[in-house]
VEXTI-576779 format. One record per residue: x, y, z of N, C-alpha, C, O, CB in turn; residue in one letter. Coordinates in steps of 0.001 Angstrom, whole numbers, plus 500000, padded with zeros to 6 digits. Glycine has a CB too. Layout:
// residues N
XYZXYZXYZXYZXYZA/...
***
This chain:
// residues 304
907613126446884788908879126388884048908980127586883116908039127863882372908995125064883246X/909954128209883137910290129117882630911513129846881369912415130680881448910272129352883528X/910989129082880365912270129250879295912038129730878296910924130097877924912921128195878846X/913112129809877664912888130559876235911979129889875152911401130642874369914285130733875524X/911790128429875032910870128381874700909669128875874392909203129002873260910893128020874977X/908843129337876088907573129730876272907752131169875967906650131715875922906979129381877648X/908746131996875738908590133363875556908087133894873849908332133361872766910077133954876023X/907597134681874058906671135309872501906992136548872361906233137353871821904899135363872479X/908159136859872830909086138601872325909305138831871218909459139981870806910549138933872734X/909380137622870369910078137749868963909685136328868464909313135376869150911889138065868984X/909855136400867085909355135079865843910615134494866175911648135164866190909068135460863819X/910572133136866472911802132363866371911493131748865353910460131165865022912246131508867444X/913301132051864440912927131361863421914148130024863129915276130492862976912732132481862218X/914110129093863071915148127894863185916519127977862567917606127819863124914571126704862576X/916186128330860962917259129228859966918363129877860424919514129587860096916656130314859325X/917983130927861328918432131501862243919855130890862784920902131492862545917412131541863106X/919843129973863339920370129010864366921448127901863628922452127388864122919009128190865084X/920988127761862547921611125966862373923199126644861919923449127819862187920561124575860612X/924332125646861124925299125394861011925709126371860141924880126533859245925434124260860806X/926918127270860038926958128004859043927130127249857991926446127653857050927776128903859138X/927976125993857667928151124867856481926812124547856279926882123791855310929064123455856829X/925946124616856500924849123871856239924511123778854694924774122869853907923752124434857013X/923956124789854517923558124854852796924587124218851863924443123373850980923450126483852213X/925449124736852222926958124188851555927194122429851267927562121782850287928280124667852804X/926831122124852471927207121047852656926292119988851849926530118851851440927295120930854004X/924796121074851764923714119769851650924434120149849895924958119221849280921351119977852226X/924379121297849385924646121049847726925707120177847913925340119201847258925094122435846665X/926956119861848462927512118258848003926903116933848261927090116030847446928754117985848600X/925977116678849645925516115571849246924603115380848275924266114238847961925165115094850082X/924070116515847658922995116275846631924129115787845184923864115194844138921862117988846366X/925279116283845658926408115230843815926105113640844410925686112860843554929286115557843678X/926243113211845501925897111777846220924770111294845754924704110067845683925719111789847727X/923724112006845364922137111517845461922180111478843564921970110532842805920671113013846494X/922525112856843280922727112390841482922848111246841240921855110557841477923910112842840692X/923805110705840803923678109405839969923320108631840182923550107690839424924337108896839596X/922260108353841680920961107610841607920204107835840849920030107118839864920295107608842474X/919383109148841151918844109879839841918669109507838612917696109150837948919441110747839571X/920306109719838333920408109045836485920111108026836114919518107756835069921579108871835812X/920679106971837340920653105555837175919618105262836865919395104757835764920970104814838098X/918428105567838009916700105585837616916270105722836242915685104887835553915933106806838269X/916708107097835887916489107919834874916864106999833626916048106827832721917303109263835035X/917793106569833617918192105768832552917257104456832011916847104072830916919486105316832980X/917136103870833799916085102311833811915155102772833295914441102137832518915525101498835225X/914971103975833621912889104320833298912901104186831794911959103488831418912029106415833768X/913831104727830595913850105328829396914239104221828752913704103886827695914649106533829212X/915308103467829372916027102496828383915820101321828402916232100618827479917234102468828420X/914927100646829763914825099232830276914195099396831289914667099452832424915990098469830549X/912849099507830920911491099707831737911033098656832711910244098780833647910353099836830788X/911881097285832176911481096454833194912533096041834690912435095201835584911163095232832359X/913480097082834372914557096753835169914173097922836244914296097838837466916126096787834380X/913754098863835610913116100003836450912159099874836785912179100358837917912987101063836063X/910729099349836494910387098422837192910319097642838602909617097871839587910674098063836707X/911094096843838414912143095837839092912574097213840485912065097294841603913867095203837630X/913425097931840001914025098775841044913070099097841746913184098646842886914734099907840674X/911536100091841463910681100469842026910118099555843228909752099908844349909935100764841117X/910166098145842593909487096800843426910609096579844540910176096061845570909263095169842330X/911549096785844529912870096302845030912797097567846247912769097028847353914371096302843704X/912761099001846348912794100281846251910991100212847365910893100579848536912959100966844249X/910315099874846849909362099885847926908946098633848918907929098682849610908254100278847304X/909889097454848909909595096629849268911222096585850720911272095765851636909237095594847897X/912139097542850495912840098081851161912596099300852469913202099634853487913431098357850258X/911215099748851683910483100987852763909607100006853833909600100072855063909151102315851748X/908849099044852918907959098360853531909114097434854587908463096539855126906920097512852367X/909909097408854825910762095965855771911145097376856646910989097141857845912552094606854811X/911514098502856448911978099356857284911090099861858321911204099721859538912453100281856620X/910032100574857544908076100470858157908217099814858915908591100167860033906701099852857338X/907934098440858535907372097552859420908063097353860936907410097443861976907361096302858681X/909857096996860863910247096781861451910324098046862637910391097590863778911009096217860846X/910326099385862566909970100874863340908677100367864184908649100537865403909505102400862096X/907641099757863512906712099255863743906692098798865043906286099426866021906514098516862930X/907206097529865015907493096492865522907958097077866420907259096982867429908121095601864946X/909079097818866573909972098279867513909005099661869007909223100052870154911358099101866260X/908054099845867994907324100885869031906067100456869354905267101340869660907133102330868501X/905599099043869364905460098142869688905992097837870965905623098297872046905708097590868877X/906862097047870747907780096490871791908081098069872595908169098026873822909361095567871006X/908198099111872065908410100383873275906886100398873986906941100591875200908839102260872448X/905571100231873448904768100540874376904247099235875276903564099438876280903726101280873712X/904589097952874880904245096923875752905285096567877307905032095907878314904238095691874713X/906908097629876735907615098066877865908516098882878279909665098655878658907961097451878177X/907511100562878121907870101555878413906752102045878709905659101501878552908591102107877670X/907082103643879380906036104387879724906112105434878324907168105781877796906219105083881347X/904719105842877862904910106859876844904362107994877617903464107881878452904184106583875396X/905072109312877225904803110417877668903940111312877394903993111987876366905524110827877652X/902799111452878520901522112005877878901041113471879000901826114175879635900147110511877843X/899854113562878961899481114309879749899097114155880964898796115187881564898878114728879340X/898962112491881884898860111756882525900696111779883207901188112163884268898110110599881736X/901172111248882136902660110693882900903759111344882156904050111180880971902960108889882817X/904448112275883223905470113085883028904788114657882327905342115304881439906572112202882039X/903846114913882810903421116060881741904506117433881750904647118205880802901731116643882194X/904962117486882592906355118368882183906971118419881207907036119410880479907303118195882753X/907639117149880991907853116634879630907488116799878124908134117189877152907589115776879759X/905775116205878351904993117093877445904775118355876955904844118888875847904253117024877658X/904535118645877911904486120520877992905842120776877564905708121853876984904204121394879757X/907348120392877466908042120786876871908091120244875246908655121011874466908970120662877642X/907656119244874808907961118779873377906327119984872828906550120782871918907864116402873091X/905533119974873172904667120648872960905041122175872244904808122628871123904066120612874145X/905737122737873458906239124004873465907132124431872393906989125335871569906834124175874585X/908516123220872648909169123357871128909285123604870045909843124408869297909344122991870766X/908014121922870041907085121734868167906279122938867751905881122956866586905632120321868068X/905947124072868644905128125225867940906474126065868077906669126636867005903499125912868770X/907391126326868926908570127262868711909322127074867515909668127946866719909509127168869776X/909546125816867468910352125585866107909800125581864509910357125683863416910897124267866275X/908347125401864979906736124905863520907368123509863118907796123131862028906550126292861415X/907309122998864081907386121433863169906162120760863612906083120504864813908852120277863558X/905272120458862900903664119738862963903552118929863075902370118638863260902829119666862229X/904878117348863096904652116109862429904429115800864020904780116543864937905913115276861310X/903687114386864158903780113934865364904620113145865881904991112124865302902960113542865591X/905038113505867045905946112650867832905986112520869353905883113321870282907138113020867506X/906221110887869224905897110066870647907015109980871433907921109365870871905414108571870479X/907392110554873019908399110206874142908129108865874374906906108793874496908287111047875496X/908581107862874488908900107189875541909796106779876447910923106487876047908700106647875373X/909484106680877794910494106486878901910912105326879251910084104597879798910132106940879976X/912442104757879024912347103014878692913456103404880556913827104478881030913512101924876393X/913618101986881066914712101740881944915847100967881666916041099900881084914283101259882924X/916578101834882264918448101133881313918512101801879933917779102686879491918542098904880765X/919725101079879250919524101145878208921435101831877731922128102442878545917979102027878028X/921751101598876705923223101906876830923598103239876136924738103512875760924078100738876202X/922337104169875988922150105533875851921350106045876076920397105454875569922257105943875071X/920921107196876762920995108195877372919455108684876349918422108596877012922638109001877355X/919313109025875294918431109331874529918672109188873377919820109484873048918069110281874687X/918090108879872708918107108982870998916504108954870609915488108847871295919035107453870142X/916815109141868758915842109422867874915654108057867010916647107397866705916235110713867035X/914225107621866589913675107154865790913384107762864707913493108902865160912942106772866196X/913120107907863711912557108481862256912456107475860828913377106781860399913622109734861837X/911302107583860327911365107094859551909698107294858567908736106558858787911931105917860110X/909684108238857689908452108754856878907857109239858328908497109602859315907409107462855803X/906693109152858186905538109581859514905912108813861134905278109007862171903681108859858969X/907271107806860936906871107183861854908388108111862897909560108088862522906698105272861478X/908049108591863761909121109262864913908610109760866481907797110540866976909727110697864209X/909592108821866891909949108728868299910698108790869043911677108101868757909839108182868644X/910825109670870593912398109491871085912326108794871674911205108294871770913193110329871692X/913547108170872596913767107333873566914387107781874333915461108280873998914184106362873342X/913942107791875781914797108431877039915219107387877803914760106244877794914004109431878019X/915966107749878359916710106372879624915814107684880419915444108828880153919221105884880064X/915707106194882138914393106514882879915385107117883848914900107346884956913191105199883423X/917155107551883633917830107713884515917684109498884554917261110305885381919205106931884279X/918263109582883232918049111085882158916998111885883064917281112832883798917201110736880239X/915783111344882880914648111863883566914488112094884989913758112984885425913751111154883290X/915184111281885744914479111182886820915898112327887526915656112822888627914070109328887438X/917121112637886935917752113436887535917123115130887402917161116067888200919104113145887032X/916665115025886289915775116421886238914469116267887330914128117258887976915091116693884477X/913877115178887469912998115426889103913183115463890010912645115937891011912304114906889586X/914066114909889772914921115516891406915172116846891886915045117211893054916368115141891500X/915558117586890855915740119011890842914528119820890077914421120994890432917128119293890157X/913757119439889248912844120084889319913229121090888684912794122222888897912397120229890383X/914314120727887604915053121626886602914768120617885260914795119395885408916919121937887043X/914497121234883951913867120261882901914798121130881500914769121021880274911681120322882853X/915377121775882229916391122909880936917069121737880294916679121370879185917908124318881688X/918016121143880877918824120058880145918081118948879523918626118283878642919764119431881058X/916666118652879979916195117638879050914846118510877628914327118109876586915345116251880328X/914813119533878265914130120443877151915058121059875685914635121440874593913616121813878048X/916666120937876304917556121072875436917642119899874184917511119800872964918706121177876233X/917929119166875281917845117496874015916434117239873790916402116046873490918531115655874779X/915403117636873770914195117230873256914615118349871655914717117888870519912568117648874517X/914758119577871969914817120724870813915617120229870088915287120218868902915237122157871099X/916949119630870439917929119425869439917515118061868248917837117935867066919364119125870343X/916955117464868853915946116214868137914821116984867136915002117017865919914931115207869543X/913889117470867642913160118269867059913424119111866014912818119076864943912804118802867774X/914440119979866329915592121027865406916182120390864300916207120904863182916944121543866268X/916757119063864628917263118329863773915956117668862364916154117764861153917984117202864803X/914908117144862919914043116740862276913700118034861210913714117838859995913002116220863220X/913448119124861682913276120937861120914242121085859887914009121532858764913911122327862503X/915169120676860325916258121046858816916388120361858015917031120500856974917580121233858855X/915561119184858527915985117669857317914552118061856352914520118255855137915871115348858321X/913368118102857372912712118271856411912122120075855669911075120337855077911720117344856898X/912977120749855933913177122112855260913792122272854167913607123200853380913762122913855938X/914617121316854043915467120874853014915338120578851746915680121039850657915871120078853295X/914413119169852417914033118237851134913350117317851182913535116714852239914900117683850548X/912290116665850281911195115865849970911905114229851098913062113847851270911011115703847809X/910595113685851618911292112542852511911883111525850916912935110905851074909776111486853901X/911379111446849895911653110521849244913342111047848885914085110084848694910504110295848074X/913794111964848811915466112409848757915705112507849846916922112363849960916000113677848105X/915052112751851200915714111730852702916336110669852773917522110459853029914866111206853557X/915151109702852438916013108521852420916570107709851491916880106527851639915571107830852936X/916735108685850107917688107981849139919262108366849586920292107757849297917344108509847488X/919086109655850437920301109568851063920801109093852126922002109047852389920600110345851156X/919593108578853031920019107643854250920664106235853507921718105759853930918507107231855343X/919948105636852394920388104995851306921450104857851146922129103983851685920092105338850413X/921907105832850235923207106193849970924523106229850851925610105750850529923043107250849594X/924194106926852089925346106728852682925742105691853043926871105872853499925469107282853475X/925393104424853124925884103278853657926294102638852447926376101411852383924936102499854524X/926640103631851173927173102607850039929061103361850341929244104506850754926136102960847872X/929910102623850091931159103163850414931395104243849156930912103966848058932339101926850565X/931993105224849307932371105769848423931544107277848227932049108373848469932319104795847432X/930033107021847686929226107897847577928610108482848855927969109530848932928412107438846786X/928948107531849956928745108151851284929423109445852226929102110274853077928925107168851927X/930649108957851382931522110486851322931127111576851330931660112424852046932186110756850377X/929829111920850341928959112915849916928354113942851061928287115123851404927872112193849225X/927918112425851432925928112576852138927073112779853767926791113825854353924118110192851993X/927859112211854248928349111987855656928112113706856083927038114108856531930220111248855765X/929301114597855856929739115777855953927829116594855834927438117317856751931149116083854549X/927503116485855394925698117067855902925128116193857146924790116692858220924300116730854405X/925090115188856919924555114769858382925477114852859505924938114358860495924098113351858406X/926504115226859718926990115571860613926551117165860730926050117384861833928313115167860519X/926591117955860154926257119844860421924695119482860744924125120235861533926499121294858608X/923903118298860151922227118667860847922725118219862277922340118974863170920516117519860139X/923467117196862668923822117271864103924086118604864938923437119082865869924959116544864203X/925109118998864381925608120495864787924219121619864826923921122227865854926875121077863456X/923680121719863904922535122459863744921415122185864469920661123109864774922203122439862595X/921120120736864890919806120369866019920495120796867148919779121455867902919209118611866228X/921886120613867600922160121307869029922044122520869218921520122911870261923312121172869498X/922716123838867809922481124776867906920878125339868235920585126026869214923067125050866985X/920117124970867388918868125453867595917792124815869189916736125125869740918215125042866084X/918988123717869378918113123384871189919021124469871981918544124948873010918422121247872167X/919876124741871696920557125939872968919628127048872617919370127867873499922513126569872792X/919069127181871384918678128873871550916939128615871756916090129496871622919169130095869760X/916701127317872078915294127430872217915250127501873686914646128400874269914428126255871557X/916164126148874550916029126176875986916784127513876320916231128019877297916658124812876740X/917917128337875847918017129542875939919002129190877251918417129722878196916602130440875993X/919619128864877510920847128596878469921716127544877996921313126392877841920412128190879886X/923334128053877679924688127233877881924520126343878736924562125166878379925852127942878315X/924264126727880224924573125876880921923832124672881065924511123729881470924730126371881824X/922319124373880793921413123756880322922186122436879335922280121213879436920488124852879613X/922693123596878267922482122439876679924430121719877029924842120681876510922212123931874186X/925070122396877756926280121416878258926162120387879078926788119357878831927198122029878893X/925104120511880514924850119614881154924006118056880183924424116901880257924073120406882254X/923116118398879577922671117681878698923462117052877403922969116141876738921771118354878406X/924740117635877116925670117286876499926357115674876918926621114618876344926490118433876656X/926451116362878513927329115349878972926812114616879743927365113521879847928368115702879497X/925847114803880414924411113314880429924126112649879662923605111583879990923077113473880544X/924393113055877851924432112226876950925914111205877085925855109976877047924254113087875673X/926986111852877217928366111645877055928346110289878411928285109115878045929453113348877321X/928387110533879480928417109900880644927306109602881702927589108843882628929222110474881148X/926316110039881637925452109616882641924837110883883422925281112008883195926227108658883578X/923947110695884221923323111720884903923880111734886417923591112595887248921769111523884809X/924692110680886620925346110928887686926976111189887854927527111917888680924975109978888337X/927553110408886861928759110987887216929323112384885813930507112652885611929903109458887385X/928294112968885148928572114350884889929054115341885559930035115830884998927781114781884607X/928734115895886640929455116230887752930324115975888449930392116408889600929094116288888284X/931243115167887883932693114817888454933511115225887117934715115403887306932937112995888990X/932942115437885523933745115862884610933750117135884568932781117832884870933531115399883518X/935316117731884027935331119225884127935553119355882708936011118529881919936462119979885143X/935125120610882508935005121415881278936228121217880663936267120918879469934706122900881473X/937262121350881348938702121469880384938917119937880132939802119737879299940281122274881275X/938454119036880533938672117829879829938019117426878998938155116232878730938730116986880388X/936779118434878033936668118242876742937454118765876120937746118359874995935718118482876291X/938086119941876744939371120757875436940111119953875143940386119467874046940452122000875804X/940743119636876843941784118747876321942273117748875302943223117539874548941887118313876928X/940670117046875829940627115678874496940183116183873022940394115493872024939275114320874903X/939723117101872988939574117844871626940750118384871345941210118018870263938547118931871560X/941507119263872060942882119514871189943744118701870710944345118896869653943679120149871730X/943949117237871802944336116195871891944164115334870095945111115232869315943514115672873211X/942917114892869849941909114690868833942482115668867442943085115134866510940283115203869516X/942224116962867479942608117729865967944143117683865848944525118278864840942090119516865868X/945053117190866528946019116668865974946305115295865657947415114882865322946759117027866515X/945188114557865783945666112836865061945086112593863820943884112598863555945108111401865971X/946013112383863089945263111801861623944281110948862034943216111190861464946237110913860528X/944222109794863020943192108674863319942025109320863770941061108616863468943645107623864394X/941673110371864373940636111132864725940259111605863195939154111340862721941025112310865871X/941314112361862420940482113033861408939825111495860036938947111560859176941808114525860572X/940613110495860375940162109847859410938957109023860213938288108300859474941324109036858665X/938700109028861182937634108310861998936263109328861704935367108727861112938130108185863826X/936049110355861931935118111841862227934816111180860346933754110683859968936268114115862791X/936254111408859340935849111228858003934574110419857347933904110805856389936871110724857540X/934383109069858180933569108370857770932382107902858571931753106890858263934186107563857366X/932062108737859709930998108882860612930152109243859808930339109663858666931109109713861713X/928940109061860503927549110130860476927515110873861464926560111650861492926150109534860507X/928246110913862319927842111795864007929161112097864213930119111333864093927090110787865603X/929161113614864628930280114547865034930833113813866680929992113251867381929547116417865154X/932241113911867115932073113100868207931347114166869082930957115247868640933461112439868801X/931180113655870646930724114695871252931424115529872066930937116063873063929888114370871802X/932929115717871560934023116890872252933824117717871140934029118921871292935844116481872583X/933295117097869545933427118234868718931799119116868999931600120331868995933772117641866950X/931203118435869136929672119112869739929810119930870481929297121027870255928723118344870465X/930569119698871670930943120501872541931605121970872361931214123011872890931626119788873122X/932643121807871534933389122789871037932005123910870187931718125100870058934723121971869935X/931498122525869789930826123801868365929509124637869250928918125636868842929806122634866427X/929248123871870627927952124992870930928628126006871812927988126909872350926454124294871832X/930097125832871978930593126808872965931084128131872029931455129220872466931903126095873929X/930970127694870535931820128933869495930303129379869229930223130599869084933046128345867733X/929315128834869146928129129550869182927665129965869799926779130738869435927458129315868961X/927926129755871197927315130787872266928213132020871967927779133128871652927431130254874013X/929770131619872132930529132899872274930183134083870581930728135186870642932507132267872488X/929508133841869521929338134391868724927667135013868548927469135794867617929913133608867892X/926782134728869247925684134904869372924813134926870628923662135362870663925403134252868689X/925701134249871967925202134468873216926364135005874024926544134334875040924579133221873794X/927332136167873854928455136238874550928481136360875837929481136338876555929074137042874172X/927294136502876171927377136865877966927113135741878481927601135456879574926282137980878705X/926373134955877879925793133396878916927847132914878520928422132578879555923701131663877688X/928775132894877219929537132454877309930778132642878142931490131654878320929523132407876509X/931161133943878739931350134602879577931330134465880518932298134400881276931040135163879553X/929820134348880859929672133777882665929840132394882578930008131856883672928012134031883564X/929846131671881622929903129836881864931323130113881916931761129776883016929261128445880445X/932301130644881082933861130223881376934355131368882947935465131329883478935062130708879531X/933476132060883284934136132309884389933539131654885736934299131576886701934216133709884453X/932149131155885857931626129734886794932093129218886662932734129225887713930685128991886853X/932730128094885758932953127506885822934598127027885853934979125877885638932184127374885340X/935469128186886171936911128427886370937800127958885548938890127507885899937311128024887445X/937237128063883968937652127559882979938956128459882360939190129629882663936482127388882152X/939817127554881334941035128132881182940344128741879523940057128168878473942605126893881327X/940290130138879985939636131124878923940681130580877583940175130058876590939805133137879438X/942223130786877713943047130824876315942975129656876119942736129475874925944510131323876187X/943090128337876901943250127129876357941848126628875563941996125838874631943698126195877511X/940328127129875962939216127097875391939092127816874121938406127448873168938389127471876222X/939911129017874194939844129960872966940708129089871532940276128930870390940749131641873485X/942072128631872138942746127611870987941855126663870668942061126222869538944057126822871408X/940713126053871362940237124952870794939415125313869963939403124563868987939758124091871548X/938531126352869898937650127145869232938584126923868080938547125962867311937264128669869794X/939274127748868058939940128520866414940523127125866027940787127113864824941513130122866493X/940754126178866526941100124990865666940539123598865533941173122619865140942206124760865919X/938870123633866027938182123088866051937856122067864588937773122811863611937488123921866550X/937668120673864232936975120367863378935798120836863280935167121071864311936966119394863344X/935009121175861481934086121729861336933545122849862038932419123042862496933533121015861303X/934784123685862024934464124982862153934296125679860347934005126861860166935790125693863205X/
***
């Protein structure tokens, strides 16, 4: 296998890659995380036993979260396959490859579950992180004996984990995972975890190092590994141009944690065309795409 990953021409550095909002974004959720802060700050100075109290309350909230991650990867290894050097080592050899491309040290476990009503996702939580693959995901890359599209979404997981903790201490992690599920102050924290989204895809396109790779894997997330190939490119514009004109889209995106995935779409195609112009180039002319109607979606993209 042969990708940008494994190449050593140059220091890849993650920074590089992520969201231009990024920094931006995290100084507003950090006004979100303040007046926790104070609040603390106040218990500790003014009413020691209430602070106290919070601390007990505050670690007995980590401990039910712990445990239950626990539990849950657990139940992944009594029925799933975990991905080792034995089973799927392709696989391996790609999270391997990544975690030193990107320098992220922490450990983390694949497992390969069957079914499932997505495609892949992430676990995290302090030391404890794991992905989850549908056994469908996988087995269309053995078939072909092509691993770009699942080496893409391994990086973008990985990438994502890279900026969270480049950022900031896990204990202001998850006072803001915290936080966002309080109404109001979530406002804050939302608009950053959506750009580390944006930013783990960016930095999996420039690790697997092919558009066409980190789109197919886009939309294996979006629809499946089999009927991806019956969707065409212009029917993400569409529904994205469609989308930045409804107030119900912009007030829906408002109170997410996750960008939808036509805006994902949009945002790794304005990053190829600004930093990979030739892979973007040859994808809109393979793929017999309507260059101006792709170009309007660009320039009026959410979270651009």
């Amino acid at each position: 296998m042969v990708s940008a990953a494994s190449s050593d021409s140059y220091v890849f550095n993650p920074k590089d890659h992520t969201h231009h909002g990024l920094n931006f974004r995290f100084a507003i959720a950090t006004i979100g995380v303040l007046p926790a802060f104070l609040t603390l700050g106040y218990f500790a100075f003014n009413l020691p036993q209430m602070f106290i109290f919070l601390l007990i309350y505050i670690g007995f909230l980590v401990a039910v979260i712990w445990f239950c991650l626990e539990l849950m990867r657990a139940v992944l290894i009594g029925n799933s396959v975990r991905v080792g050097s034995g089973n799927f080592p392709e696989i391996e050899a790609i999270l391997e490859e990544v975690k030193k491309k990107i320098k992220y040290s922490k450990d983390i476990e694949i497992y390969i579950v069957e079914g499932g009503s997505v495609n892949m996702f992430l676990y995290r939580f302090f030391r404890t992180k794991f992905i989850v693959i549908n056994s469908a995901f996988v087995e269309s890359c053995e078939s072909s004996k092509n691993y770009r599209d699942i080496e893409w979404s391994i990086a973008r997981f990985v990438g994502y984990m890279k900026v969270k903790r480049d950022h900031y201490f896990p204990i202001l992690d998850e006072l803001m995972s915290t936080i966002k599920n309080i109404p109001l102050f979530n406002l804050f924290i939302l608009p950053y975890e959506r750009c580390i989204v944006y930013s783990g895809d960016q930095i999996g396109l420039a690790v697997c190092g092919s558009l066409e790779s980190s789109i197919v894997g886009l939309e294996k997330l979006l629809i499946g590994k089999t009927l991806y190939t019956k969707v065409t490119n212009d029917t993400f514009i569409n529904q994205a141009n469609r989308l930045n004109g409804s107030i119900f889209a912009k007030i829906a995106r408002f109170f997410s944690e996750f960008p939808f995935l036509t805006d994902r779409y949009l945002n790794l195609m304005a990053f190829s065309r600004e930093f990979r112009r030739d892979q973007y180039l040859e994808f809109v002319r393979s793929n017999k795409m309507n260059a101006d109607l792709l170009l309007y979606a660009l320039e009026n993209r959410h979270g651009s």
